[in-house]
N, C-alpha and C positions, 0 to 999 in steps of 0.2 A: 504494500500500500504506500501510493506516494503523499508525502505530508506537502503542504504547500507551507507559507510563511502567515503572517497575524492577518487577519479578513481586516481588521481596522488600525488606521492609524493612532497612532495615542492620542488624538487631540479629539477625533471619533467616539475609541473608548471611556477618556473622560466623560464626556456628551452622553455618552449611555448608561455610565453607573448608577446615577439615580433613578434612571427609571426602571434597571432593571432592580435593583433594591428594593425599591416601590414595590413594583410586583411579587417579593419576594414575602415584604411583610404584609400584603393582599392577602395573597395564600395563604400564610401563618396565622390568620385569624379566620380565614377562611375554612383552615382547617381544623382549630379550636371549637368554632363553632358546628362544624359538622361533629364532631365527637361526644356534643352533645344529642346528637339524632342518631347516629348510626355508629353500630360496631366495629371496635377498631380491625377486625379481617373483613368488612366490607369491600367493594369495589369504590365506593365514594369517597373512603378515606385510602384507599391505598393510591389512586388516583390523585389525589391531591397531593400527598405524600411525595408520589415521583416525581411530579410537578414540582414542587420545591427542589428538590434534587436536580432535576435540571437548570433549573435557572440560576441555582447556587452555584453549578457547575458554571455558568454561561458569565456570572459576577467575577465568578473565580478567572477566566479567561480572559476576562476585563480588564479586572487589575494588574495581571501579569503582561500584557500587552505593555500594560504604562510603566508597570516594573524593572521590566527588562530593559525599556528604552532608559528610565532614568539613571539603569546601573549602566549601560553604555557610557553614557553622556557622561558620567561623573570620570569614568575609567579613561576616559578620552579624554577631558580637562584635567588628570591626574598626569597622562602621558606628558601631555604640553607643559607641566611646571619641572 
């Protein structure tokens, strides 16, 4: 499997961590509240469940996008002194 490089620039990524956070803690009370209706082995809460999992994944790939760029940038002004 061929990996490609970051789908956003870091100034994108920025751009997008709040909103996917947002949605992060949507879900999280979205899913609080479902557990008060349905069974934690239901389909509704395992469903929401992954759903968070993804998106936490997708914050997580976020911040490493800006991560990486800003350990460049520093490692690169460290060379030039």
């Amino acid at each position: 499997m061929k990996k490609h490089g970051a789908r956003y620039t870091p100034e994108e990524a920025e751009g997008r961590i709040p909103i996917v956070a947002r949605r992060v803690a949507l879900e999280a009370v979205d899913l609080v509240i479902a557990l008060e209706k349905y069974p934690v082995t239901s389909h509704e809460i395992e469903h929401r469940v992954w759903s968070m999992v993804g998106l936490a994944g997708h914050l997580s790939r976020l911040c490493h996008v800006i991560w990486k760029y800003e350990g460049f940038e520093r490692a690169r002004h460290k060379d030039k002194v």
